[in-house]
N, C-alpha and C positions, 0 to 999 in steps of 0.2 A: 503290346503294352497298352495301357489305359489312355484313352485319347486325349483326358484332360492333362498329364503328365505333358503333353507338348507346350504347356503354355503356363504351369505353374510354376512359381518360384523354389520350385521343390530342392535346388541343389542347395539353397539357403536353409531348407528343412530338415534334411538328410541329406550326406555326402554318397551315400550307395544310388542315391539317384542318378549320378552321371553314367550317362552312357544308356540308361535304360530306352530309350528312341531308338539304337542300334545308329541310324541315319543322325549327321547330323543336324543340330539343334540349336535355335540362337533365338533368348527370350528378354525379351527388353518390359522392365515394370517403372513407373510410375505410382506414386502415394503420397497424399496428401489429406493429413489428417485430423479432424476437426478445425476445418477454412476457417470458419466463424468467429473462432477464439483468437485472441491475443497471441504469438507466439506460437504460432503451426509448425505442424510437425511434418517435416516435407522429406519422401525418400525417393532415391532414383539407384537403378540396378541395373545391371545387365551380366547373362550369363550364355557359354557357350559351351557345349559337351558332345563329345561324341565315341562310337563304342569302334576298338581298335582290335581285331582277332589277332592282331601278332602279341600283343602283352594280354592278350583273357579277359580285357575288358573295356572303361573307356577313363576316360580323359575329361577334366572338364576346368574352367574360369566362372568365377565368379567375382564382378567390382560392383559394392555398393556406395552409395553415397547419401548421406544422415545429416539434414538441420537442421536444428532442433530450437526453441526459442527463437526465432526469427533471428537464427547466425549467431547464438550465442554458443553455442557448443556444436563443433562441426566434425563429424566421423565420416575416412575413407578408408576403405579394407578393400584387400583385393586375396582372395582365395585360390588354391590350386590345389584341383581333387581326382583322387586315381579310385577309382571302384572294381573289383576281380568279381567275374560272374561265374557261379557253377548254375548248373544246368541237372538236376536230380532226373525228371523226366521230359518230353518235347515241349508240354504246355505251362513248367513250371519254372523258374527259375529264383535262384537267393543271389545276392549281392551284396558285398562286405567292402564298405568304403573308408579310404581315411582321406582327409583334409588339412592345410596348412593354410592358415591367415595371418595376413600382418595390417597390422590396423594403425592408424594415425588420429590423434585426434588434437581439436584445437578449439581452445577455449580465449572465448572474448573476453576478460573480465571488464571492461566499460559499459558492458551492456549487463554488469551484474547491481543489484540495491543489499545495502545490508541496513540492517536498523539503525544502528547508530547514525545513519545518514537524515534520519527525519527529522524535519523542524519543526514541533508544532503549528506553526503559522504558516509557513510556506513550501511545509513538505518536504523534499529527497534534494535535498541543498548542499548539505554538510560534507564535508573530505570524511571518509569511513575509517577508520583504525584498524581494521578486518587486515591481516598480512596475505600477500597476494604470492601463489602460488607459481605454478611453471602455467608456461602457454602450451605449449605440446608436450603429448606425449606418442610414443611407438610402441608396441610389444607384439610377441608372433605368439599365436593360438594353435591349438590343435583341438580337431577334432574327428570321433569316428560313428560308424551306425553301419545297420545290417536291413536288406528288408527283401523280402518276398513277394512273390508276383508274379501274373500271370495276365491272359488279355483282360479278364472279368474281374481282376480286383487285386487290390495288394495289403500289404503288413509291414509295420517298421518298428526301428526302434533306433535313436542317432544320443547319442551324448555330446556334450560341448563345452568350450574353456576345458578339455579336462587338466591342461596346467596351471589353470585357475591364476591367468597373468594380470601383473599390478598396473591398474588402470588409475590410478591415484593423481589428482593435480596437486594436489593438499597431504603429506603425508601416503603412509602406505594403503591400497585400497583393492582387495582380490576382489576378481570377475567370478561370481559362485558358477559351481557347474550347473548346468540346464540340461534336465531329461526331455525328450520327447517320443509319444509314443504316437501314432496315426494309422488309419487305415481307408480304405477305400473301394467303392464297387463303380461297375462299369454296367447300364443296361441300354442297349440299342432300342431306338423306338421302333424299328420295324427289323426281326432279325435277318429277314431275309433283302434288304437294303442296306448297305453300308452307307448310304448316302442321307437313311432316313432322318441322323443324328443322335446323340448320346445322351442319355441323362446322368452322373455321377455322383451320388453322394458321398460324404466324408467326413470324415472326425480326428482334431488332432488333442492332445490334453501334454500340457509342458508344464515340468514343475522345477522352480529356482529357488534353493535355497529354502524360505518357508512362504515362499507364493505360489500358488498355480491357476492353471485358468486351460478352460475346454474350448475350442472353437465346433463348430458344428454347421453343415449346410451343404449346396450341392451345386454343380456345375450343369452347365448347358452347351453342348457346341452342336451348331448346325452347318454344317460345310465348312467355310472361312468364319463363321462368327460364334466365338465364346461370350455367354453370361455366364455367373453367379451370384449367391446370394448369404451370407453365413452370418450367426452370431455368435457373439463371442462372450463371455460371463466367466466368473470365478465361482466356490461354491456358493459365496453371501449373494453376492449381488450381479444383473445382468450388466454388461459393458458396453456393446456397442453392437449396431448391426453394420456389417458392412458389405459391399454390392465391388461386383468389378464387369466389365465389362472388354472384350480387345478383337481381336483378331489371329488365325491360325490357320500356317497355310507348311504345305512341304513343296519342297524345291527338286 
């Protein structure tokens, strides 16, 4: 399997990911997103999968955790994902995963402004009239994806929310489903050293509702140390470039 697979958040991307390591696998992420700004957007994650020959495939965890506004709106989901491998010939394989998430989320409203709060004079003073909603909410998600693969490269295709659950604090409010399609190649820099390092490129393109947006960009790992480097754009306009940097090692 693709080396960079050990270290991306891939079971967040696709649930047919788990188990694809065969060995197990335990990937811990950090994100932290535009520092600079007001109100950052801070994620933390962690997932653990591995492939089980008595049930045909593997097993995986995934718990995220989401603040958003600096603690205004706070999301924790915690996922459990079963992936079945067939095996067509020795150097190929397809995997068909499905997923279960239950999600909690919790919203500050003291840390919200609404207009009728401004004073001319003295600014966000005023008691708001705005009717204040629930603080939490819970609901359970599903979702599934299939993808192919081999050492040199793989294919996917994962759906999500497909019960398209009510995440509403205000009123009724569905989660649209989200497509995602990605792919990816594996090139050693020297084939006849496994040690020499990887180069990876990748492309993922997710479409919600009537948004979408392409990421694009490639991975580096040389022994224990992963870089990359990707940008990310919709069709109008580019978004962000974003860099990661970790460590990857097997046990």
């Amino acid at each position: 399997m693709l080396s960079s697979h050990n270290f991306m958040p891939t079971r967040y991307l696709n649930p047919a990911f788990a188990g694809t390591a065969v060995c197990p696998r335990l990937v811990m992420n950090y994100r932290n997103q535009w520092p600079a700004i007001s109100g950052t957007y801070v994620t933390y994650s962690a997932s653990y999968d591995q492939h089980f020959d008595a049930i045909g495939g593997g097993l995986g965890l995934l718990v995220m955790n989401d603040r958003a506004g600096e603690g205004t709106l706070n999301t924790l989901s915690a996922s459990l994902i079963y992936s079945y491998r067939l095996r067509p010939s020795r150097n190929f394989s397809i995997k068909f995963g499905a997923q279960a998430t239950y999600t909690q989320k919790k919203l500050d409203w003291s840390k919200l402004t609404f207009g009728d709060m401004i004073d001319p004079k003295y600014g966000f003073v005023l008691p708001t009239q705005e009717v204040k909603g629930k603080d939490n909410i819970g609901f359970l998600d599903f979702s599934a994806g299939i993808l192919g693969y081999s050492d040199r490269f793989y294919i996917g295709f994962a759906a999500h929310h497909l019960t398209q659950p009510d995440e509403g604090f205000l009123g009724q409010s569905r989660l649209p489903l989200k497509l995602t399609g990605h792919a990816g190649f594996s090139f050693p820099f020297n084939s006849r050293d496994r040690n020499s390092g990887v180069w990876s490129p990748n492309i993922i393109y997710q479409q919600q509702q009537d948004f979408q947006q392409i990421n694009y960009g490639f991975y580096i790992q040389k022994r224990m140390v992963v870089g990359g480097l990707w940008f990310r754009q919709n069709f109008f306009n580019a978004d962000a470039i974003i860099a990661l940097i970790g460590l990857g090692t097997q046990f």
